[in-house]
mmCIF file as gemmi writes it, N, C-alpha and C atoms, coordinates in Angstrom:
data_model
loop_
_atom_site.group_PDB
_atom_site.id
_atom_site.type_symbol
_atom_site.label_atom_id
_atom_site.label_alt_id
_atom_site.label_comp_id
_atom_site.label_asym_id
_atom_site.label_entity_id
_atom_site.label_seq_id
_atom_site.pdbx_PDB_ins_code
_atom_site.Cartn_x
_atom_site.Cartn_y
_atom_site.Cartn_z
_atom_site.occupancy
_atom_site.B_iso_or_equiv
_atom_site.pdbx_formal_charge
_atom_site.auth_seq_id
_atom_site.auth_asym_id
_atom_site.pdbx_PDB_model_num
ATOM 1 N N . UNK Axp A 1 ? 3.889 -15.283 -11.702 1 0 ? 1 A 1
ATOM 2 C CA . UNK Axp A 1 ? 3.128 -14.814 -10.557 1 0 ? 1 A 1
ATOM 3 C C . UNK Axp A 1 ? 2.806 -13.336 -10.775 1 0 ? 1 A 1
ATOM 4 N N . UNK Axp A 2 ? 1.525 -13.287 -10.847 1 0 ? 2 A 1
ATOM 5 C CA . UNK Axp A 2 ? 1.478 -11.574 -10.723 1 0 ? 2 A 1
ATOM 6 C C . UNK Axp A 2 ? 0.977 -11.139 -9.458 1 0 ? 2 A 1
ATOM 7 N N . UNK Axp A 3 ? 1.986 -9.797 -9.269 1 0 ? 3 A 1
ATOM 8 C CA . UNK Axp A 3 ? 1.692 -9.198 -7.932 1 0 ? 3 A 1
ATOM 9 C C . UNK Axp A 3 ? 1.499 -7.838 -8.201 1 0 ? 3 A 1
ATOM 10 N N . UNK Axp A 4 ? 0.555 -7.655 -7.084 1 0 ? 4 A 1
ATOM 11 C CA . UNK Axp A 4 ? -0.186 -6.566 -7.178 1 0 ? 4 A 1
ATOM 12 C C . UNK Axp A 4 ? 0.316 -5.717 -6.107 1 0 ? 4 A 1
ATOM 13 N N . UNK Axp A 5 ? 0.01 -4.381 -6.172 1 0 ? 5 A 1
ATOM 14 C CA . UNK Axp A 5 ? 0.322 -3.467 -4.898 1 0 ? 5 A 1
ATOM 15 C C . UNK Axp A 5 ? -0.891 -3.032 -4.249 1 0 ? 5 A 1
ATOM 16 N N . UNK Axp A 6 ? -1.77 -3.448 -2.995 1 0 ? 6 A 1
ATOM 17 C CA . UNK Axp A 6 ? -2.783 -3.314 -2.782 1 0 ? 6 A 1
ATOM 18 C C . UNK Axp A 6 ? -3.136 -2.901 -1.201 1 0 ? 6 A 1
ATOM 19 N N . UNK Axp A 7 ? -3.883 -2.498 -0.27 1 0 ? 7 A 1
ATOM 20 C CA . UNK Axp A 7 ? -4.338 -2.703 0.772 1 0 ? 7 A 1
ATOM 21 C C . UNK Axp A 7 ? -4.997 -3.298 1.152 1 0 ? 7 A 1
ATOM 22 N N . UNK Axp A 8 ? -4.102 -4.032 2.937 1 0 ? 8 A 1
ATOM 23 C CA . UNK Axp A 8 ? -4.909 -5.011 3.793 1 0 ? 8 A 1
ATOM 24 C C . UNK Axp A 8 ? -5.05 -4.509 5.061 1 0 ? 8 A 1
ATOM 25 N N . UNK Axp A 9 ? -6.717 -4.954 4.939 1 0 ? 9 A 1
ATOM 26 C CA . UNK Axp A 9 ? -7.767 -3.813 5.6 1 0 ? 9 A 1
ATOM 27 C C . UNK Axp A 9 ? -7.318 -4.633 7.631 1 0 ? 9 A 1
ATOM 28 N N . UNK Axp A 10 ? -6.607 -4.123 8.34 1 0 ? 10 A 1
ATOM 29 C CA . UNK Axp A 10 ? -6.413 -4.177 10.047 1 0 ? 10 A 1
ATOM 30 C C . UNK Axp A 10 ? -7.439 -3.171 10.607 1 0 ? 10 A 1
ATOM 31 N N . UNK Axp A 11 ? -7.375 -3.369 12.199 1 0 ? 11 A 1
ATOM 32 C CA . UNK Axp A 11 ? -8.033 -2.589 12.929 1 0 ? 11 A 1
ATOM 33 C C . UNK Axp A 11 ? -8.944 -3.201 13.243 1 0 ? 11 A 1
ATOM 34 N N . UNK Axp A 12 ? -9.72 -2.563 14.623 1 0 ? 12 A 1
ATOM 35 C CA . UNK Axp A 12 ? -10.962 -2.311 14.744 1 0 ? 12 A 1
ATOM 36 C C . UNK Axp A 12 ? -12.17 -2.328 14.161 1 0 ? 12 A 1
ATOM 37 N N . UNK Axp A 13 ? -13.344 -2.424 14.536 1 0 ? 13 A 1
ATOM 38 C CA . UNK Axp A 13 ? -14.357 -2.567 13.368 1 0 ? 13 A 1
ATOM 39 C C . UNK Axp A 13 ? -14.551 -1.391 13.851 1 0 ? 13 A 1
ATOM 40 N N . UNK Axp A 14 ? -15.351 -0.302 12.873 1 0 ? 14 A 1
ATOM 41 C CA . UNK Axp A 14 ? -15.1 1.001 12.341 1 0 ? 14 A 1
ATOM 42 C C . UNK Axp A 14 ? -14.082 1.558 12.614 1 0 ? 14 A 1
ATOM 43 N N . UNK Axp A 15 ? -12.813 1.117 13.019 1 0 ? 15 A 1
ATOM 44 C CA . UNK Axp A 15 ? -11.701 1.997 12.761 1 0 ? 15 A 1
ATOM 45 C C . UNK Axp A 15 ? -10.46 1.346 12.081 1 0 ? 15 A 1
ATOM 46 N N . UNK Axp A 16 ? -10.957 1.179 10.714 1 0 ? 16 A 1
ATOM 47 C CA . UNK Axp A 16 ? -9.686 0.418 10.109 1 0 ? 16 A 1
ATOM 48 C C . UNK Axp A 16 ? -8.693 1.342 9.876 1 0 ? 16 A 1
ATOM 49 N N . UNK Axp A 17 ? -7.827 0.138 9.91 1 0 ? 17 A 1
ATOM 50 C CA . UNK Axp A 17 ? -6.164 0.462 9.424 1 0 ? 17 A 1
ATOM 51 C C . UNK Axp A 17 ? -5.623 -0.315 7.912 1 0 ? 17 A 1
ATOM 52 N N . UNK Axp A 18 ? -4.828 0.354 7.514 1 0 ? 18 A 1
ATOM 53 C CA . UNK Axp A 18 ? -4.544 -0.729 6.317 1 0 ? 18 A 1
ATOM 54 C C . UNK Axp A 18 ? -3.061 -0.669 6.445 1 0 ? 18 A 1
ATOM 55 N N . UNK Axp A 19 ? -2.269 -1.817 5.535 1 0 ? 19 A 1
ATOM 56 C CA . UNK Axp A 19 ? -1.133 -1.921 5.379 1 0 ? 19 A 1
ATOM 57 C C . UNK Axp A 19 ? -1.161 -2.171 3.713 1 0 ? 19 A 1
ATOM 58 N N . UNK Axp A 20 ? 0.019 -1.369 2.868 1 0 ? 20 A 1
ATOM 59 C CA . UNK Axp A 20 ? -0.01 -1.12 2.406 1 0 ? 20 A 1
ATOM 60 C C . UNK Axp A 20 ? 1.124 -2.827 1.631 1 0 ? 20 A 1
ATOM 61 N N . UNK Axp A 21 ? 0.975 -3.624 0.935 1 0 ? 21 A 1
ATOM 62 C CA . UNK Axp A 21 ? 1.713 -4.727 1.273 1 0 ? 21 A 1
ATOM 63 C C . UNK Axp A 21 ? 1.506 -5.013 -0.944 1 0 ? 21 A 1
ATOM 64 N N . UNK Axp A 22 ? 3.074 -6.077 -0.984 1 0 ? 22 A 1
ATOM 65 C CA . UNK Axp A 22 ? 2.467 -6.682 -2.092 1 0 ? 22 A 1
ATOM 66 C C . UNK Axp A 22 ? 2.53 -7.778 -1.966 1 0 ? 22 A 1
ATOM 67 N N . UNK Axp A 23 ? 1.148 -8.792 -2.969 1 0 ? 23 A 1
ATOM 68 C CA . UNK Axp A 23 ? 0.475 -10.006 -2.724 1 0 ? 23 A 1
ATOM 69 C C . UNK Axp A 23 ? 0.804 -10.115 -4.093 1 0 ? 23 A 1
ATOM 70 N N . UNK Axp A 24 ? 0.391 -11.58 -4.179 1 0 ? 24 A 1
ATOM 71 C CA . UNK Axp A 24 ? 0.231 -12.352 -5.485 1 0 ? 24 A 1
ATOM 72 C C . UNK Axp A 24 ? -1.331 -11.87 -5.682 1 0 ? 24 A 1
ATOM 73 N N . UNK Axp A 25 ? -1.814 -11.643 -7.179 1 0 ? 25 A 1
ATOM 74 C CA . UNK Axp A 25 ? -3.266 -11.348 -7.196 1 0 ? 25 A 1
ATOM 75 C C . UNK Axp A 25 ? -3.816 -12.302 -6.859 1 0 ? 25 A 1
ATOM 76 N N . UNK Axp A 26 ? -3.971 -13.988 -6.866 1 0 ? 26 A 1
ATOM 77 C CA . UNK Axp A 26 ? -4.68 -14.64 -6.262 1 0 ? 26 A 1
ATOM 78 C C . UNK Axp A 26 ? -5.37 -14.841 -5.268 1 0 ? 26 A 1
ATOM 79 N N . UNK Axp A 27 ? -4.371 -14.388 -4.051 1 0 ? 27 A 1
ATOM 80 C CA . UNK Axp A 27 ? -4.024 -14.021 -2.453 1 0 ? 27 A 1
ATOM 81 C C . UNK Axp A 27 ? -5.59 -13.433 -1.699 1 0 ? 27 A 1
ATOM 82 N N . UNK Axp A 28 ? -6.271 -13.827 -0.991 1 0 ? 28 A 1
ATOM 83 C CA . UNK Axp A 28 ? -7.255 -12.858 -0.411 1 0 ? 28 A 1
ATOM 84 C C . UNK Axp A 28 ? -6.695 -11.581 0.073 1 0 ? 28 A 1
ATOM 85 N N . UNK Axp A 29 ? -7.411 -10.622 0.123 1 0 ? 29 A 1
ATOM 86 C CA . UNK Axp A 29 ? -7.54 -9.612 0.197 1 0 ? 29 A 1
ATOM 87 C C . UNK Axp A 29 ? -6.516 -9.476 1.666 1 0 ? 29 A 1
ATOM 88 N N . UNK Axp A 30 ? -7.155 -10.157 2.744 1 0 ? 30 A 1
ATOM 89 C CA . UNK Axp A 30 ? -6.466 -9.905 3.92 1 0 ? 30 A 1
ATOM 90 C C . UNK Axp A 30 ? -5.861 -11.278 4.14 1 0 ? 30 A 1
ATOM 91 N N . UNK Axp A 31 ? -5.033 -12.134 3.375 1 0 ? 31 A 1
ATOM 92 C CA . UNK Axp A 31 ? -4.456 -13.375 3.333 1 0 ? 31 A 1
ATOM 93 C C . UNK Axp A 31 ? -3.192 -12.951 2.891 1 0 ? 31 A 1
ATOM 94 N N . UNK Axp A 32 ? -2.623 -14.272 2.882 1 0 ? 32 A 1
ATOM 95 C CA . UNK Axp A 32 ? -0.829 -13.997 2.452 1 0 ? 32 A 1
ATOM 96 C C . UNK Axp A 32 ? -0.353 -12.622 1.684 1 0 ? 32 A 1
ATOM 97 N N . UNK Axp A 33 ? 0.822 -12.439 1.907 1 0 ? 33 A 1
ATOM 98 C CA . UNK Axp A 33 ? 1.323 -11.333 1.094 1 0 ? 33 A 1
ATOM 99 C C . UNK Axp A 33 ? 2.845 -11.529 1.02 1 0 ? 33 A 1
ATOM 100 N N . UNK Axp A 34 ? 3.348 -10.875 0.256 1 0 ? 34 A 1
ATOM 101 C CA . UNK Axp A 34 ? 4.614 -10.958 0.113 1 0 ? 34 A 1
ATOM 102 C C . UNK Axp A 34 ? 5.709 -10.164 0.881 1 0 ? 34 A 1
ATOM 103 N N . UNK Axp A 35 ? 5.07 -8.914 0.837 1 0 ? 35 A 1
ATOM 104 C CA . UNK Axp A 35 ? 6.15 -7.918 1.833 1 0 ? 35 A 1
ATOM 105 C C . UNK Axp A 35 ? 5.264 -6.676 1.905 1 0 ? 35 A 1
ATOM 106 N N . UNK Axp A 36 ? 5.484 -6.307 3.677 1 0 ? 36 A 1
ATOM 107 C CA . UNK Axp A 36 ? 4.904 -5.137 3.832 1 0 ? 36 A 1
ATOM 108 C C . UNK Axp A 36 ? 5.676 -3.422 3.373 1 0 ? 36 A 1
ATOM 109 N N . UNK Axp A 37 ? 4.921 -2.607 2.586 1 0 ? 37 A 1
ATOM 110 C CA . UNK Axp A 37 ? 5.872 -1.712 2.24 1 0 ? 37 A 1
ATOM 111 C C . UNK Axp A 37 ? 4.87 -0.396 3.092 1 0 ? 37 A 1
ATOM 112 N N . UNK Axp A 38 ? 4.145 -0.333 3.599 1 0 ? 38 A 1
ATOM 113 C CA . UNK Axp A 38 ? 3.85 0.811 4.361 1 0 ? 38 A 1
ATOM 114 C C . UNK Axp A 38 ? 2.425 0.656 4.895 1 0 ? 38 A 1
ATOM 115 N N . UNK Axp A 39 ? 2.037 1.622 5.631 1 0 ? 39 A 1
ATOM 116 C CA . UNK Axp A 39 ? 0.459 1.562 6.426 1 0 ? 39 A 1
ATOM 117 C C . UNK Axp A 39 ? -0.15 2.952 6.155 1 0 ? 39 A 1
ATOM 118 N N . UNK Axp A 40 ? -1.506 3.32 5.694 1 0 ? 40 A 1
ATOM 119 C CA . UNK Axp A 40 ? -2.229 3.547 5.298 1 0 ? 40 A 1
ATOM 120 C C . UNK Axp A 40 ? -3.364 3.879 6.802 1 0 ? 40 A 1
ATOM 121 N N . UNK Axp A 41 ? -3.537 5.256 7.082 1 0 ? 41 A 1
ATOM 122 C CA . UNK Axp A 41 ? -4.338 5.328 8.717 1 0 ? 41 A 1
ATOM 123 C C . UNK Axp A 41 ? -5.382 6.378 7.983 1 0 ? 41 A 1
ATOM 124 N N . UNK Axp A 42 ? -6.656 6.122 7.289 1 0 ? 42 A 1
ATOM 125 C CA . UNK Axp A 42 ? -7.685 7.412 6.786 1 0 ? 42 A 1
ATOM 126 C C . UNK Axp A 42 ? -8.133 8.012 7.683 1 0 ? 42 A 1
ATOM 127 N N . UNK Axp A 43 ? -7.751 7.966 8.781 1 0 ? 43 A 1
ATOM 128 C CA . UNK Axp A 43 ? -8.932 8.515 10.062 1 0 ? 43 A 1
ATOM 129 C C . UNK Axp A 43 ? -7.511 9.594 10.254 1 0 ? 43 A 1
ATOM 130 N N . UNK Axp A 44 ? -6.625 9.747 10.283 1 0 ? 44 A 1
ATOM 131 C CA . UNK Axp A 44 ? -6.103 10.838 10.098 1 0 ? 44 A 1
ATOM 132 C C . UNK Axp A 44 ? -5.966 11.887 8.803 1 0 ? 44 A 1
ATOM 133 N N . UNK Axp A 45 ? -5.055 13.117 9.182 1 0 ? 45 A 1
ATOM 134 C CA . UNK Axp A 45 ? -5.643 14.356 8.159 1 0 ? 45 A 1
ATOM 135 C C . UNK Axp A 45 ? -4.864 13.929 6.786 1 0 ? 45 A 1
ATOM 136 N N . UNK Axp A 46 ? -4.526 14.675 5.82 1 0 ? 46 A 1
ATOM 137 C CA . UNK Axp A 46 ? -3.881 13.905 4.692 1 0 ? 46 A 1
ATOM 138 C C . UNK Axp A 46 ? -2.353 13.971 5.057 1 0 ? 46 A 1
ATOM 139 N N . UNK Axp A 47 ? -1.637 13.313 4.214 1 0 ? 47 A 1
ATOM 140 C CA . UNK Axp A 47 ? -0.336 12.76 4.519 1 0 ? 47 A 1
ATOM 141 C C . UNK Axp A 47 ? -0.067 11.439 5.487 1 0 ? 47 A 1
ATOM 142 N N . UNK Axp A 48 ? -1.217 11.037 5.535 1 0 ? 48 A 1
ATOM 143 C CA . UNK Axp A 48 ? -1.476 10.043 6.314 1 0 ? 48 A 1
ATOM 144 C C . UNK Axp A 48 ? -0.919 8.644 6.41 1 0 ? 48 A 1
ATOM 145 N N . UNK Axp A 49 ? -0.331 8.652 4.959 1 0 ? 49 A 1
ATOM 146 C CA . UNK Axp A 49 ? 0.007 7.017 4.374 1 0 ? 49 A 1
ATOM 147 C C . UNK Axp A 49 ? 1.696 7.553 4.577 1 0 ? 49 A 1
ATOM 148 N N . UNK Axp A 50 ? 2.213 5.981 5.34 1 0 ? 50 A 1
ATOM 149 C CA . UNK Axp A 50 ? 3.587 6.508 5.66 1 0 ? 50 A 1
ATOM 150 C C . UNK Axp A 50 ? 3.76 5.128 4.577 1 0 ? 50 A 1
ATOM 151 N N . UNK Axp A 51 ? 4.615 5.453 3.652 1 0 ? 51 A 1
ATOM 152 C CA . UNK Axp A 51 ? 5.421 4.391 2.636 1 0 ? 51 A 1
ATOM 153 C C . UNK Axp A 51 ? 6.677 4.246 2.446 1 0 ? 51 A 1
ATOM 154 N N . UNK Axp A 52 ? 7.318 2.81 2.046 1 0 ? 52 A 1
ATOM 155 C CA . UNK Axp A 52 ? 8.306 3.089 1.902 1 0 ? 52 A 1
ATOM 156 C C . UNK Axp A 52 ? 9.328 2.874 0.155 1 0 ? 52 A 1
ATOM 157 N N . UNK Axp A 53 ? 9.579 4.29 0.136 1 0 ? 53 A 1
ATOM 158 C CA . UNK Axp A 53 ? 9.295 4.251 -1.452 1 0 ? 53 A 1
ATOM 159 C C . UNK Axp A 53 ? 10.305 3.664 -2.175 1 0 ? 53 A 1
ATOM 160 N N . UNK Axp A 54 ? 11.525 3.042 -1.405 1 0 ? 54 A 1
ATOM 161 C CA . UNK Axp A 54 ? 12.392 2.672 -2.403 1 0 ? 54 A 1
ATOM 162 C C . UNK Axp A 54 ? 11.818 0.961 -2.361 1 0 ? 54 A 1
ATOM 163 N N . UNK Axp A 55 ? 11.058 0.755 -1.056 1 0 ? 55 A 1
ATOM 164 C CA . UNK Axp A 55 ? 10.518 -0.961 -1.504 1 0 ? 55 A 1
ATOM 165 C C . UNK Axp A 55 ? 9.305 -0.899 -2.92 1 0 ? 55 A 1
ATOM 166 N N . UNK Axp A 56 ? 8.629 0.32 -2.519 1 0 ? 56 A 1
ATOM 167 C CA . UNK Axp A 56 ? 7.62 0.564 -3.935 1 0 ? 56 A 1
ATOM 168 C C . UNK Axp A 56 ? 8.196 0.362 -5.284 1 0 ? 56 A 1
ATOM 169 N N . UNK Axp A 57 ? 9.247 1.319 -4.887 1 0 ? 57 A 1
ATOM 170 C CA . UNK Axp A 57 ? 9.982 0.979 -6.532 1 0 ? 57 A 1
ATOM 171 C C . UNK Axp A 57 ? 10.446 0.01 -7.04 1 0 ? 57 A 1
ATOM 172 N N . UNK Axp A 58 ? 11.242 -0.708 -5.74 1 0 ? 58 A 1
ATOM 173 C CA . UNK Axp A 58 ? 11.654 -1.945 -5.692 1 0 ? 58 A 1
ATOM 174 C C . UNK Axp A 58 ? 10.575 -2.683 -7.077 1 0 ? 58 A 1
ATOM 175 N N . UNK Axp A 59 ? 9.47 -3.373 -6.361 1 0 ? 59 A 1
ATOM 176 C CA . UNK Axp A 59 ? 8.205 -3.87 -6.696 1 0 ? 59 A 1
ATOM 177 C C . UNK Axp A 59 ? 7.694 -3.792 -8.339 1 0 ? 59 A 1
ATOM 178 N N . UNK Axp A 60 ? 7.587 -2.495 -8.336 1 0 ? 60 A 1
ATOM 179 C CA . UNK Axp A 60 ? 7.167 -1.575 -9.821 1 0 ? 60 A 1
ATOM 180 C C . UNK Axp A 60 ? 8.255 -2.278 -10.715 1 0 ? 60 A 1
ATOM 181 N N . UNK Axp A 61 ? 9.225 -1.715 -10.433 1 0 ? 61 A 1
ATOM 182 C CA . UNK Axp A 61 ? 9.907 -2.628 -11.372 1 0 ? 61 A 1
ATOM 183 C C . UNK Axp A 61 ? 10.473 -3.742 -11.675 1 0 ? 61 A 1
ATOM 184 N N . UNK Axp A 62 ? 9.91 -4.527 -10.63 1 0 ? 62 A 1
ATOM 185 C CA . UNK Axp A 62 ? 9.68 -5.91 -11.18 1 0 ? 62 A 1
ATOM 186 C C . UNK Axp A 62 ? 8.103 -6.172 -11.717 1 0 ? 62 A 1
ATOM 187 N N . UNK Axp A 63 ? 7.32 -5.264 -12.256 1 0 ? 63 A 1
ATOM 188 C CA . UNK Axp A 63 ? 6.073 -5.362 -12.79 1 0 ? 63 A 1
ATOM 189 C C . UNK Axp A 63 ? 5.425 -5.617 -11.808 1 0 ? 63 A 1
ATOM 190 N N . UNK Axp A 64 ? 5.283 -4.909 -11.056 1 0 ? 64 A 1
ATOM 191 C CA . UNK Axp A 64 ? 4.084 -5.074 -9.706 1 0 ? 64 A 1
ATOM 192 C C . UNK Axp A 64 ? 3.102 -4.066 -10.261 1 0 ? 64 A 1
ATOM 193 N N . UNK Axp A 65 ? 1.707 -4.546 -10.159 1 0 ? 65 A 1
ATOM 194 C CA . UNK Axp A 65 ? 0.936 -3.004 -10.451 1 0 ? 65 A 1
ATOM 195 C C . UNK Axp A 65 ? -0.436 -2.773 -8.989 1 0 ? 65 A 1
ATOM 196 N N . UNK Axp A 66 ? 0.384 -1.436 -9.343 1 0 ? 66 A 1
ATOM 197 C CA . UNK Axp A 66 ? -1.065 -0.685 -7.898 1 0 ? 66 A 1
ATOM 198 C C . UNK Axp A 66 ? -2.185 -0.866 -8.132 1 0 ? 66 A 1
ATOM 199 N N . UNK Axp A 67 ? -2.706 -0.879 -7.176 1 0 ? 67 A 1
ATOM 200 C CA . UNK Axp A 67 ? -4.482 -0.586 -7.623 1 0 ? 67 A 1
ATOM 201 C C . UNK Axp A 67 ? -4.274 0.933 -7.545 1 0 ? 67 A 1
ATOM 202 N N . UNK Axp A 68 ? -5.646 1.454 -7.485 1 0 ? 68 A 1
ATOM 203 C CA . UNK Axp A 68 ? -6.161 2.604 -7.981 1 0 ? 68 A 1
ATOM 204 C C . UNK Axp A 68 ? -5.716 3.628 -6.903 1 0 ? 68 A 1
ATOM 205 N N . UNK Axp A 69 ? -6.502 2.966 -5.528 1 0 ? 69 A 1
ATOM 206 C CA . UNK Axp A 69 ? -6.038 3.704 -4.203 1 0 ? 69 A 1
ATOM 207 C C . UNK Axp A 69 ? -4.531 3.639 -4.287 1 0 ? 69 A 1
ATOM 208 N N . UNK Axp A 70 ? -3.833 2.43 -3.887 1 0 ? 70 A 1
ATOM 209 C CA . UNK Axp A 70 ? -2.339 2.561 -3.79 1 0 ? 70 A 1
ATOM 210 C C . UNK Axp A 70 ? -1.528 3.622 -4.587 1 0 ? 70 A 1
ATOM 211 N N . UNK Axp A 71 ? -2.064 3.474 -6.114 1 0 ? 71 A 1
ATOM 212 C CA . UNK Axp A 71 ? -1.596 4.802 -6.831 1 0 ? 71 A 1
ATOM 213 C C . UNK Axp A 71 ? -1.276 6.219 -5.87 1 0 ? 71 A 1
ATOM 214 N N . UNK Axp A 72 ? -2.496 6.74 -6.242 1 0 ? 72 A 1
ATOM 215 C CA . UNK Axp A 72 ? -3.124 7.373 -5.669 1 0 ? 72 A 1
ATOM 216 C C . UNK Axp A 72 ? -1.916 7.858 -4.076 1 0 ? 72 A 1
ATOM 217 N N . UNK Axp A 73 ? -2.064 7.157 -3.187 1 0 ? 73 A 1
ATOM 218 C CA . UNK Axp A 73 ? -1.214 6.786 -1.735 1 0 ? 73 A 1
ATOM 219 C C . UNK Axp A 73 ? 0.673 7.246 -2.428 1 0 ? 73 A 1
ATOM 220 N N . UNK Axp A 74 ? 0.527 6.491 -3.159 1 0 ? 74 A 1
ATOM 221 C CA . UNK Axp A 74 ? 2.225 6.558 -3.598 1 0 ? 74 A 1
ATOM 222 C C . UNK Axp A 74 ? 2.278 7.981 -4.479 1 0 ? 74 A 1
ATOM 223 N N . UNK Axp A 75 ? 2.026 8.393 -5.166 1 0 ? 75 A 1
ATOM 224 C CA . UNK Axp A 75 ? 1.58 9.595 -5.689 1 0 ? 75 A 1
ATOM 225 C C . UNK Axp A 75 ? 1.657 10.928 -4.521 1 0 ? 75 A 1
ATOM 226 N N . UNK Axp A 76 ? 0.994 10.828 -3.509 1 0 ? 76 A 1
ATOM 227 C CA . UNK Axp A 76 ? 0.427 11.653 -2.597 1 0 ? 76 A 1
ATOM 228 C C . UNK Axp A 76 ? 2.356 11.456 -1.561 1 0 ? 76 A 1
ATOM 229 N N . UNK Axp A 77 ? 2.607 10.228 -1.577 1 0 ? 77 A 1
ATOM 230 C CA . UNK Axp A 77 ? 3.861 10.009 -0.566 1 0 ? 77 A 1
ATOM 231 C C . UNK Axp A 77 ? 4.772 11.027 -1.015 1 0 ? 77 A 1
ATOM 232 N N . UNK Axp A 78 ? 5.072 10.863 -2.816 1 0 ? 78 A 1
ATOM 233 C CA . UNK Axp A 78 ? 6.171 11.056 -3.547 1 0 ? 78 A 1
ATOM 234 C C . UNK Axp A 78 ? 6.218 12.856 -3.215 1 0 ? 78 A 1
ATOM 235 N N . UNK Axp A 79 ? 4.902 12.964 -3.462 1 0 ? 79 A 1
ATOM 236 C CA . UNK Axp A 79 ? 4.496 14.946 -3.353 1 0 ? 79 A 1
ATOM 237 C C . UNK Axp A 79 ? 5.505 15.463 -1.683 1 0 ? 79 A 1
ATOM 238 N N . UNK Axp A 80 ? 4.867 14.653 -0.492 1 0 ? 80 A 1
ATOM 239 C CA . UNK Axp A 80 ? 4.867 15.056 0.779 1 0 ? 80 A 1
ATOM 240 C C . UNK Axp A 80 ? 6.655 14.596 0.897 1 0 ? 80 A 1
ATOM 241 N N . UNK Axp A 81 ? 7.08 13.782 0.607 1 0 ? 81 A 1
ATOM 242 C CA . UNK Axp A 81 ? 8.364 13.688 0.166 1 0 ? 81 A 1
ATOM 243 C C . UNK Axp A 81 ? 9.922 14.691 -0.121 1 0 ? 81 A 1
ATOM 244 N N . UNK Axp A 82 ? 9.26 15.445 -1.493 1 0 ? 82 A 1
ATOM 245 C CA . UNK Axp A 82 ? 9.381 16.219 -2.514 1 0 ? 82 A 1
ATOM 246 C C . UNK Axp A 82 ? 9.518 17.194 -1.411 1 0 ? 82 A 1
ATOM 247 N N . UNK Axp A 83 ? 8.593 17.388 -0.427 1 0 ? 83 A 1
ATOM 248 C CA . UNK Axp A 83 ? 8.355 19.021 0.596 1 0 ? 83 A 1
ATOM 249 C C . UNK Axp A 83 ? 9.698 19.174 1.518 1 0 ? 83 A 1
């Protein structure tokens, strides 16, 4: 099974929310998932993505891979973290 670390797009129409979750890549986009690891709000300022990084790691190392954004999100967590 490969699983991915990706966002599923909630909310409002023009005011999405995402949750930050990992799926099997098969999975639609906003369909099943495996476990939620954080939420993702762009309409706020940065630091915005609240994660939770020991489920991230969890994940990663069982070969989970981010997409580009999620990177990106977990990257940005680890910094605001770090502060």
């Amino acid at each position: 099974m490969a699983v991915v670390l990706r966002l599923r797009q909630e909310g409002a129409h023009g005011r999405h929310v995402y949750r930050v979750v990992a799926a099997d890549k098969r999975f639609k986009r906003d369909g099943r998932f495996l476990e939620i690891l954080g939420n993702y709000n762009p309409a706020l300022e940065k630091g915005n993505a609240n994660l939770d990084l020991a489920k991230v790691d969890s994940w990663i190392s069982k070969g989970a891979q981010p997409t580009a954004t999620v990177k990106s999100l977990i990257k940005n967590a680890r910094i605001a973290a770090a502060k």
